[in-house]
C-alpha positions as a Markdown table, in Angstrom:
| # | Residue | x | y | z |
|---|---|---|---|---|
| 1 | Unk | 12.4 | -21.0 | -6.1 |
| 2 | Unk | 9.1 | -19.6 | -7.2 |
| 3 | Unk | 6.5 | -17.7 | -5.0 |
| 4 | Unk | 2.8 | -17.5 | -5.8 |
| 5 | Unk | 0.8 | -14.7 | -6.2 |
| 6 | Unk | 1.4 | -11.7 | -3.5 |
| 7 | Unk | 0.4 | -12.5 | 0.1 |
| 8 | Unk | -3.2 | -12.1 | -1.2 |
| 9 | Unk | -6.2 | -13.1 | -3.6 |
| 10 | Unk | -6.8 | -12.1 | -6.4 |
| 11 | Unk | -8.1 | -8.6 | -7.0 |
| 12 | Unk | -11.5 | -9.7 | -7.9 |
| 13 | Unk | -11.6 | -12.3 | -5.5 |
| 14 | Unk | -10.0 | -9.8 | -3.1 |
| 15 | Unk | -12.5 | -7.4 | -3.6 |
| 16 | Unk | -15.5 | -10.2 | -3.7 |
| 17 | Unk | -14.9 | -11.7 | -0.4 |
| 18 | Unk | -14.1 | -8.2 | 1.4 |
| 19 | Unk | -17.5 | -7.3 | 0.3 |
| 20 | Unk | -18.9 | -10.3 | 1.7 |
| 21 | Unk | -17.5 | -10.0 | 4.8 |
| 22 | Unk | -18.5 | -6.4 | 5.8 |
| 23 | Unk | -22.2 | -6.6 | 4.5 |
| 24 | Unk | -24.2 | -7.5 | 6.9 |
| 25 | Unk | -27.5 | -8.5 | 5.8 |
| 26 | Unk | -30.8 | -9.3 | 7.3 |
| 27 | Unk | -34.6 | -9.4 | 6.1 |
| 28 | Unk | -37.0 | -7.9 | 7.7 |
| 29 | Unk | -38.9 | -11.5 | 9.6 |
| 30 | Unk | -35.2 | -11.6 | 11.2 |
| 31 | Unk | -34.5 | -14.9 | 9.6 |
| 32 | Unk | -31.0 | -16.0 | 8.4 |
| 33 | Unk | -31.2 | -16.1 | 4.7 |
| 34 | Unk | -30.8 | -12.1 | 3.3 |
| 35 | Unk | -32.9 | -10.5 | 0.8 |
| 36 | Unk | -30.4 | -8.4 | -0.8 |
| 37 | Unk | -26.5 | -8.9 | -0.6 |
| 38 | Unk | -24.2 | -6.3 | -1.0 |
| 39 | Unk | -20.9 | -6.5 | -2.8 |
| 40 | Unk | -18.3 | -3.8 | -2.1 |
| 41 | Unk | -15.8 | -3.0 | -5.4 |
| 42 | Unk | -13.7 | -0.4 | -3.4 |
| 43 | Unk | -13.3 | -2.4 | -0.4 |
| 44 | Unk | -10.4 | -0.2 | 0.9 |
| 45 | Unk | -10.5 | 1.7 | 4.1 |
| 46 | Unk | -7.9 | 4.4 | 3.8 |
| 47 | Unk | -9.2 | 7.9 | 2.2 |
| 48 | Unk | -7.6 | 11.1 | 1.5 |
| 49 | Unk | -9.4 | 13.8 | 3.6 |
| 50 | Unk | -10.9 | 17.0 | 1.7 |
| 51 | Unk | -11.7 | 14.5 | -1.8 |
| 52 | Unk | -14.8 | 12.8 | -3.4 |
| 53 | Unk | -15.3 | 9.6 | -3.7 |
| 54 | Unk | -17.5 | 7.2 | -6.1 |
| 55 | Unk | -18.0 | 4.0 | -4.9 |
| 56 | Unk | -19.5 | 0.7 | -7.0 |
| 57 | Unk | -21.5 | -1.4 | -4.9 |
| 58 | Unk | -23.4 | -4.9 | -6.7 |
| 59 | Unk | -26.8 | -5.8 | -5.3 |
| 60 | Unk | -27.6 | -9.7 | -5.1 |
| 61 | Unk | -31.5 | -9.8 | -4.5 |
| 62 | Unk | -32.3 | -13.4 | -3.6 |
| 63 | Unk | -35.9 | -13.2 | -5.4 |
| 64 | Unk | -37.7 | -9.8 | -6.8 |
| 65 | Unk | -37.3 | -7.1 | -4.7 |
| 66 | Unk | -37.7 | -3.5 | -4.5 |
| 67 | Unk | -35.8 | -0.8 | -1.8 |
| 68 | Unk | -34.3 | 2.7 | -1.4 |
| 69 | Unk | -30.7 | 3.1 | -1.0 |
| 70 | Unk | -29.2 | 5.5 | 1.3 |
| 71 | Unk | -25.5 | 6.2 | 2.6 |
| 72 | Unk | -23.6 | 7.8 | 5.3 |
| 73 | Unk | -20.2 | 8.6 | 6.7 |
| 74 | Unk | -19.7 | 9.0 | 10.4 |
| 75 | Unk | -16.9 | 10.6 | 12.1 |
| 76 | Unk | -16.8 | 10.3 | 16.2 |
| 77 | Unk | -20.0 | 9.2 | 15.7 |
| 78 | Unk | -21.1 | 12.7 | 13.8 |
| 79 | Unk | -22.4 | 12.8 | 10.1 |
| 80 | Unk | -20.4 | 14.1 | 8.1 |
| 81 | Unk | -21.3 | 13.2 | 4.6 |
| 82 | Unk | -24.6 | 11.6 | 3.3 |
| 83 | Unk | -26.6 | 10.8 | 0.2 |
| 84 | Unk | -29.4 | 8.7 | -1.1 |
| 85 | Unk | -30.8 | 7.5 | -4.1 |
| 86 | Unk | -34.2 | 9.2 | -4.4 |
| 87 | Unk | -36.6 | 6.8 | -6.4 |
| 88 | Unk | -36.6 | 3.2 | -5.1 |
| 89 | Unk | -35.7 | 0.6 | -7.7 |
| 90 | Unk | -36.5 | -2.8 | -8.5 |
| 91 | Unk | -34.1 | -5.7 | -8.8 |
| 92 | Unk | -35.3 | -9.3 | -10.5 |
| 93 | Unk | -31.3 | -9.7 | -10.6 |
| 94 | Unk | -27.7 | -8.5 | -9.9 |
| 95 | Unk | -27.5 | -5.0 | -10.7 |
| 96 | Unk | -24.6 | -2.0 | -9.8 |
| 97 | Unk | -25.3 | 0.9 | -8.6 |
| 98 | Unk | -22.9 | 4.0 | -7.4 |
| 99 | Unk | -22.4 | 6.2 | -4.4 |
| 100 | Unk | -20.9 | 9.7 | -3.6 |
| 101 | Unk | -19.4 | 11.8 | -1.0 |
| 102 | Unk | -17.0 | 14.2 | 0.2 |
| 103 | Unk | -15.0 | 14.1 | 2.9 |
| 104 | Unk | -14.4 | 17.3 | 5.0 |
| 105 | Unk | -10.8 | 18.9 | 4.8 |
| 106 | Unk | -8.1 | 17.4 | 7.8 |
| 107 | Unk | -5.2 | 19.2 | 8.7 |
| 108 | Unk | -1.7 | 17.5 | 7.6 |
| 109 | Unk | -0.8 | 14.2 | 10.0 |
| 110 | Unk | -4.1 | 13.5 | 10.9 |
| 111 | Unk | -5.5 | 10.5 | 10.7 |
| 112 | Unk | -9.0 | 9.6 | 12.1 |
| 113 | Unk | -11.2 | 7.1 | 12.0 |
| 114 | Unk | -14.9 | 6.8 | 10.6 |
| 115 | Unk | -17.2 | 4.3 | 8.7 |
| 116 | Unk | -19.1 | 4.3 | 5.9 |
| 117 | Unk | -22.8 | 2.6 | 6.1 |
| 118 | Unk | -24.9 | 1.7 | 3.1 |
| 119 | Unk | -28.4 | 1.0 | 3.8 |
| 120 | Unk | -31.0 | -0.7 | 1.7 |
| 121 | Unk | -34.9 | -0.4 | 2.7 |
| 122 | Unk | -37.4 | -2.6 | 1.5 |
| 123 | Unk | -40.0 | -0.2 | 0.1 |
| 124 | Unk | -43.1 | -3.2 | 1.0 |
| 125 | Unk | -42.3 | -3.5 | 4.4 |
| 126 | Unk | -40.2 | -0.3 | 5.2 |
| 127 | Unk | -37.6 | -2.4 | 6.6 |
| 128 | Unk | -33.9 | -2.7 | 6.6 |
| 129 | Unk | -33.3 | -5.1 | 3.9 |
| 130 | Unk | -29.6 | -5.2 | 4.1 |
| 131 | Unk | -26.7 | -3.1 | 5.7 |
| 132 | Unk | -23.1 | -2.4 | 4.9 |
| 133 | Unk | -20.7 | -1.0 | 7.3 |
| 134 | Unk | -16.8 | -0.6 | 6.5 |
| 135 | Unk | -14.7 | 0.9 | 8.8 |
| 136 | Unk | -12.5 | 4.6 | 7.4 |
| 137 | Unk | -8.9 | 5.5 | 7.8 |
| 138 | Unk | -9.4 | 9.4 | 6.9 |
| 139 | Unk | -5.9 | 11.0 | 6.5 |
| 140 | Unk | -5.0 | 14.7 | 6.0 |
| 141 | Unk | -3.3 | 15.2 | 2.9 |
| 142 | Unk | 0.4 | 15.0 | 3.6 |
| 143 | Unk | 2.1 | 13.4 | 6.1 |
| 144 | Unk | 3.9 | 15.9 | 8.6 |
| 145 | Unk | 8.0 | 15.4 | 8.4 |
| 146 | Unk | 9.7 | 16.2 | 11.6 |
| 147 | Unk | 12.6 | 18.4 | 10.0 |
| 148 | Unk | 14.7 | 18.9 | 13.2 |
| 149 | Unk | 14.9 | 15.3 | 12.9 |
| 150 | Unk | 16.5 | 14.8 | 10.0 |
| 151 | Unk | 19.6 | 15.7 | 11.1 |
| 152 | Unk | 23.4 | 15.5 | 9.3 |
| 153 | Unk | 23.8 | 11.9 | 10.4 |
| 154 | Unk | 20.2 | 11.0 | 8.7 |
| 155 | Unk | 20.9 | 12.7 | 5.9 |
| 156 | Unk | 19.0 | 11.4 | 2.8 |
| 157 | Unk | 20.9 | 10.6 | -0.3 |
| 158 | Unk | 18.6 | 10.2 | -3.8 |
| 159 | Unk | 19.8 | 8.1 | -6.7 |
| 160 | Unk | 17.0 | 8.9 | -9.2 |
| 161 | Unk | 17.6 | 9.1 | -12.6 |
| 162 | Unk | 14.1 | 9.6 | -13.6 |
| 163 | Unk | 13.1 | 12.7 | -11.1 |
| 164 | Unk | 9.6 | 11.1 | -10.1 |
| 165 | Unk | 10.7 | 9.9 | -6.9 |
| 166 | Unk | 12.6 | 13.1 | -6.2 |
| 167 | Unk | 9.4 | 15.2 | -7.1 |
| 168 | Unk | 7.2 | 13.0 | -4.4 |
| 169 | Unk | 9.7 | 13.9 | -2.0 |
| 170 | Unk | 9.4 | 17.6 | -2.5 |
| 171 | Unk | 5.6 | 17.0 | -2.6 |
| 172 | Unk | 5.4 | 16.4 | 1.3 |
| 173 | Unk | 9.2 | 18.4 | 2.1 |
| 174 | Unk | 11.2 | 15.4 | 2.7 |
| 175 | Unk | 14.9 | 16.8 | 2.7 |
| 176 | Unk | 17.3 | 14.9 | 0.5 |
| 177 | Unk | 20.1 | 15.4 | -1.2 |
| 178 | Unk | 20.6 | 14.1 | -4.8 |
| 179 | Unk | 23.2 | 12.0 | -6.2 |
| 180 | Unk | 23.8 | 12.1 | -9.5 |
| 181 | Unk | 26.7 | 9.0 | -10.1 |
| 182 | Unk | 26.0 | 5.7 | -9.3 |
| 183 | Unk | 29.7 | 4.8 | -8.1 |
| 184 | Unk | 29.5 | 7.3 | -5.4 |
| 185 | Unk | 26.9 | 5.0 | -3.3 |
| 186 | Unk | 29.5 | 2.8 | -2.1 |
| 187 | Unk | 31.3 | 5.4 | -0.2 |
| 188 | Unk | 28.5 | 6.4 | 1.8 |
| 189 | Unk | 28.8 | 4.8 | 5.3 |
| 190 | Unk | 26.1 | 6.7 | 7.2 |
| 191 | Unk | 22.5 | 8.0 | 6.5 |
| 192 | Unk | 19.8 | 6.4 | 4.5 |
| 193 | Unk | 20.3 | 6.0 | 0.9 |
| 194 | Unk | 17.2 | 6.4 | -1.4 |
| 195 | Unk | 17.1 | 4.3 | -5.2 |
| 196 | Unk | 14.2 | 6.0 | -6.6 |
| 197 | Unk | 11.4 | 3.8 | -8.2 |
| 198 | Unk | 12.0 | 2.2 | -12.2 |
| 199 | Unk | 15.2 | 2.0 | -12.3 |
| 200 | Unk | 16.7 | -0.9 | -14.3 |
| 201 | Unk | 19.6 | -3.4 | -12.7 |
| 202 | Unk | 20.6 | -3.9 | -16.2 |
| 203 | Unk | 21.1 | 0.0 | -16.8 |
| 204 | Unk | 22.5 | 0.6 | -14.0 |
| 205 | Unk | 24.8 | -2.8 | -13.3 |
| 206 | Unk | 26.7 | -1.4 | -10.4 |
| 207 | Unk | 23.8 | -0.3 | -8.4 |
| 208 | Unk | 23.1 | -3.2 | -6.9 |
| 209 | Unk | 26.8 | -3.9 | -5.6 |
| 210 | Unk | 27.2 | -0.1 | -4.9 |
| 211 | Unk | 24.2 | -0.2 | -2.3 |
| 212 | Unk | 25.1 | -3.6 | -1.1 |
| 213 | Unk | 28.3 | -2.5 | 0.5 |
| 214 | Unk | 27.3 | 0.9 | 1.6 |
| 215 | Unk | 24.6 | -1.1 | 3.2 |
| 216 | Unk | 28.0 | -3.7 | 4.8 |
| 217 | Unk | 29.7 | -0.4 | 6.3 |
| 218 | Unk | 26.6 | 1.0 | 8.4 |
| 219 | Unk | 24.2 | 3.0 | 5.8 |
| 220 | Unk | 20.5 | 2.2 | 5.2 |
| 221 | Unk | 19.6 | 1.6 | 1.9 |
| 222 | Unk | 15.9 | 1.6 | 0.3 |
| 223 | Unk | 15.2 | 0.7 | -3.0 |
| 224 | Unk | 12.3 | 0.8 | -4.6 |
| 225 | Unk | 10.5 | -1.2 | -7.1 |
| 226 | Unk | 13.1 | -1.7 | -9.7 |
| 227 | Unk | 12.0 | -1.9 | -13.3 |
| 228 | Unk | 14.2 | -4.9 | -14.4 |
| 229 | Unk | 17.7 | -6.8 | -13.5 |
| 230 | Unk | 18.4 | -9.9 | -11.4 |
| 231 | Unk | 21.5 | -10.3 | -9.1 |
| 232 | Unk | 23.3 | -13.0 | -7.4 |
| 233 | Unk | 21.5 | -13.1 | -3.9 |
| 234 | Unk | 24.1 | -11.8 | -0.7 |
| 235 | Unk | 25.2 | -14.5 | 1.2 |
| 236 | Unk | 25.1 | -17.5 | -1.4 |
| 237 | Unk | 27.6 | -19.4 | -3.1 |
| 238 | Unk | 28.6 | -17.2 | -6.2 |
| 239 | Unk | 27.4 | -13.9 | -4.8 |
| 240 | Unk | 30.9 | -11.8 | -4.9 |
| 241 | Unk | 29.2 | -8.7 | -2.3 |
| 242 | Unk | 29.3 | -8.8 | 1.7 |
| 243 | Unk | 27.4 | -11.2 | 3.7 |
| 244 | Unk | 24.5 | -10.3 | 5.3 |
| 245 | Unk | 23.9 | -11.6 | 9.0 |
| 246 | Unk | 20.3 | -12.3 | 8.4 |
| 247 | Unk | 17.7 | -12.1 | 5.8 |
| 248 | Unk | 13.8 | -11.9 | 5.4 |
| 249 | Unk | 11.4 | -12.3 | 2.8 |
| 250 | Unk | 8.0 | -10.7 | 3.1 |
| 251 | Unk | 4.6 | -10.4 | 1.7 |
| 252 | Unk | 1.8 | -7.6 | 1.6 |
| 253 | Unk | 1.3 | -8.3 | 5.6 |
| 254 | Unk | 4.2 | -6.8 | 6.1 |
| 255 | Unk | 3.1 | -3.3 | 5.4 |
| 256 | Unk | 0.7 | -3.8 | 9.1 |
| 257 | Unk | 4.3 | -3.3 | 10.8 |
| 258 | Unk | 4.6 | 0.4 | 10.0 |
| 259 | Unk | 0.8 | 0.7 | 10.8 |
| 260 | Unk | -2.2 | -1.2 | 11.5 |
| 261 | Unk | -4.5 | 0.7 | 9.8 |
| 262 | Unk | -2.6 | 0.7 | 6.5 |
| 263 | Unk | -4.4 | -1.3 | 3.4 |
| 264 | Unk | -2.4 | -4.1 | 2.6 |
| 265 | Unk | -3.8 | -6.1 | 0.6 |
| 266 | Unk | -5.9 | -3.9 | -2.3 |
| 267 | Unk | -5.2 | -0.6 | -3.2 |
| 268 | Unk | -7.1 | 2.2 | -5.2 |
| 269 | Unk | -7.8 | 2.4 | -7.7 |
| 270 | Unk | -6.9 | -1.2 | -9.4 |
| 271 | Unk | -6.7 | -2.6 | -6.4 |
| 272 | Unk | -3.0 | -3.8 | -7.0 |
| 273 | Unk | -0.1 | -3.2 | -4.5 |
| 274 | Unk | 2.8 | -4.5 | -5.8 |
| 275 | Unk | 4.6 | -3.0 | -8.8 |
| 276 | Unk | 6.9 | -6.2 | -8.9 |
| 277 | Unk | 8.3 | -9.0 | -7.1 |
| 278 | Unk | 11.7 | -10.0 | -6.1 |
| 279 | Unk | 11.3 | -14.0 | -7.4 |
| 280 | Unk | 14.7 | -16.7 | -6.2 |
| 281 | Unk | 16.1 | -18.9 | -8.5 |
| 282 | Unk | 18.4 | -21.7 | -8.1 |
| 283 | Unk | 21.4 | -23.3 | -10.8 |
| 284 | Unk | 24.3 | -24.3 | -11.0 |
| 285 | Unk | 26.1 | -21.0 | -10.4 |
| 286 | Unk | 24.2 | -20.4 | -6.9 |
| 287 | Unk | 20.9 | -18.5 | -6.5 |
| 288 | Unk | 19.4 | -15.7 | -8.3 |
| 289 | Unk | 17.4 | -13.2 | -7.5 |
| 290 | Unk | 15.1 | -11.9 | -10.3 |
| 291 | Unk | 13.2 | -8.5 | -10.5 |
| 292 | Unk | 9.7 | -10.2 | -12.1 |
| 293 | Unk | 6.1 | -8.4 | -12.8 |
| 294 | Unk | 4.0 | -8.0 | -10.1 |
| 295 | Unk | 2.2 | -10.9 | -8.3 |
| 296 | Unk | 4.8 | -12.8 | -8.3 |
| 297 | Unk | 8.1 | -13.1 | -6.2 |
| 298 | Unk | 8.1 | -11.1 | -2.9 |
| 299 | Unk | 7.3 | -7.7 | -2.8 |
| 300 | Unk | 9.5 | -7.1 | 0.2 |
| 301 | Unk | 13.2 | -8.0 | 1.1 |
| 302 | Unk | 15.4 | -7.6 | 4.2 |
| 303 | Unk | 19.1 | -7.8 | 4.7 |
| 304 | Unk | 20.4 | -7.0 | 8.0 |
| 305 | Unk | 24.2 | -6.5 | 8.1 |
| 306 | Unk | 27.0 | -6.8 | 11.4 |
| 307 | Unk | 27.7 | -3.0 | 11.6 |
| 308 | Unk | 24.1 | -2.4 | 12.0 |
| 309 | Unk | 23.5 | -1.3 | 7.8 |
| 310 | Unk | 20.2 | -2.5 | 6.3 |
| 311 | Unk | 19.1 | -2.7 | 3.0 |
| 312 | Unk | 15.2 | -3.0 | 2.1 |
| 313 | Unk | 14.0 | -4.0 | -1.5 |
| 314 | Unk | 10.6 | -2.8 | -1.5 |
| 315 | Unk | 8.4 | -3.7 | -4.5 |
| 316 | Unk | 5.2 | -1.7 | -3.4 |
| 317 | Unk | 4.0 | 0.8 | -5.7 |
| 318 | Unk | 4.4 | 3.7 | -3.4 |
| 319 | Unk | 5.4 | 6.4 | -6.6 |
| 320 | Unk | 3.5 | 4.9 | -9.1 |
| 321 | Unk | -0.1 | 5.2 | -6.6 |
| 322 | Unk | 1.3 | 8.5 | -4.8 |
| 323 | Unk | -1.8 | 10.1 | -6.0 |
| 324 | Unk | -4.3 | 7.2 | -5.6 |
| 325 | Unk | -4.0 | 7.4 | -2.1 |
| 326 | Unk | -2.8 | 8.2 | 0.8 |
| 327 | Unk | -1.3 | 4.7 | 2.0 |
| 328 | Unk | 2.0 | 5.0 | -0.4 |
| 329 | Unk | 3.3 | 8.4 | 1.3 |
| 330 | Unk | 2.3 | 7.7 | 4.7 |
| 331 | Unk | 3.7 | 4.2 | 4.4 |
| 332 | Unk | 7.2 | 5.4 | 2.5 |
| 333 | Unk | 7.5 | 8.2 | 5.6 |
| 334 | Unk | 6.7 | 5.5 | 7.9 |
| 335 | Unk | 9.6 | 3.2 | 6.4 |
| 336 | Unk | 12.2 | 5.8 | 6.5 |
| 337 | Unk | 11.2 | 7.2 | 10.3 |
| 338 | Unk | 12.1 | 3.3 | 11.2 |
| 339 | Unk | 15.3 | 3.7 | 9.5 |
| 340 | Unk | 16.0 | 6.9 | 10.7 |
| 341 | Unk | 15.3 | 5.6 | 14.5 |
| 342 | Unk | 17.6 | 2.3 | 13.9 |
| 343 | Unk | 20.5 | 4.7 | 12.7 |
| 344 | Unk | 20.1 | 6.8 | 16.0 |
| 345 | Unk | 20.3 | 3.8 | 17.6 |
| 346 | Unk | 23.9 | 2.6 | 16.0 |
């Protein structure tokens, strides 16, 4: 069973159409055909706080034209960052030019929103030629863990090998505790159990089974973007682990249900947001499920078991764009707050 590319276009289509659809263009008699149209290449809305950003915009002149450029952001309707481009500039053609700013500094957990508004004069008649305004998710730096919460019966348990998940843990004080063999997953019948980004099914050929029934006796498992492997799928003819009582496949819309104002479709700075895809494959010996590059398969995975254990398969590349930003941590603490709160609720 193939899946086509992730619940999305194409990254330059992606990024094409976005900028379509927030320019909004007008010439200056008020007719409907634009003089200039402005393509966004960044089209994302969610920004670290405190940071500088360059931004690539395309101008689409539809005949010679010349103009000034100038740029704000606006924060509760207050300017906070601005620049401009001095001379004015002729276009006969499509042509790219760059913006800058800086945000100002937010405390940890904040979040608020702004826009950012591109402007383009026409230098003949003075007039507003064309005008882009996107809508900004601003978010303080790290996301604020409520320690008290994170009790004994929410404990945290790592499986990762490689230390990079571990060290974006430590990076915003998540408390976890490491496990260092494999084997010992399957015991644990309570808390959340962590399988830190790139590992490989093959290397590790128990994981998959180890997590599956700690996930059957009441433990919440995430696992995150495997490198490599495939595994029988749970609750198919072949599959030797515990049946799950219901399962759900999921694209990039998916990530709206932790937050709404969460990018899901492009992220900085390549625009991708998968690192892989979790593909089905059917034969004689049952169905298969395949660990496959990304933009293909599903980047997200449910299984929902009796005794109220879960186990999510989540292909976003939340450690490999940790530093992009800020979407991957805010999205992995927003995950693991939903598991916590489903435990409490056992």
């Amino acid at each position: 069973m193939k899946r086509q590319n992730e619940k999305t276009l194409p990254v330059n289509m992606a990024r094409y159409l976005s900028g379509l659809l927030l320019a909004l263009a007008i010439n200056a008699s008020g007719g409907e055909q634009p003089v200039v149209r402005i393509i966004d290449h960044q089209p994302w809305s969610c920004l670290f706080a405190g940071q500088e950003y360059q931004n690539m915009f395309t101008l689409e002149p539809s005949g010679s034209f010349s103009g000034r450029m100038a740029w704000r952001v606006e924060v509760n309707n207050r300017i906070v960052a601005n620049g401009e481009k001095k001379s004015s500039f002729g276009l006969a053609g499509p042509a790219q030019f760059e913006t800058a700013f800086e945000l100002p500094p937010l405390e940890n957990g904040l979040v608020v929103e702004g826009k950012f508004i591109l402007t383009i004069t026409d230098t003949a008649t003075d007039k507003v030629a064309a005008r882009l305004e996107k809508k900004l998710h601003i978010f303080g730096r790290r996301p604020v863990i409520a320690q008290s919460a994170w009790q004994k019966h929410n404990k945290i348990y790592l499986f990762d090998p490689p230390g990079t998940t571990a060290q974006a843990f430590e990076d915003i004080e998540l408390p976890f505790t490491a496990i260092h063999n494999p084997d010992a997953l399957a015991a644990i019948k309570d808390g959340i159990i962590v399988i830190g980004a790139g590992l490989s099914w093959r290397d590790y050929r128990g994981l998959f089974g180890n997590t599956i029934t700690a996930a059957a006796a009441g433990a919440r498992v995430l696992c995150l973007a495997p490198a490599e492997g495939s595994t029988p799928l749970p609750g198919t003819q072949g599959a030797e682990y515990p049946d799950p009582s219901r399962m759900m496949f999921s694209g990039n819309d998916i990530i709206t249900r932790f937050d709404k104002r969460f990018d899901y479709y492009i992220w900085p700075t390549d625009g991708h947001v998968s690192a892989g895809g979790f593909q089905l494959e059917g034969g004689r010996a049952g169905i298969t499920g395949n660990i496959v590059a990304r933009g293909q398969g599903w980047p997200w995975v449910e299984m929902h078991f009796p005794d109220g254990g879960q186990f999510l398969l989540c292909n976003f590349a939340l450690i490999d764009k940790w530093e992009a930003g800020p979407v991957p941590r805010f999205l992995l603490v927003s995950i693991l707050e939903n598991m916590r709160k489903k435990g409490e609720k056992k």
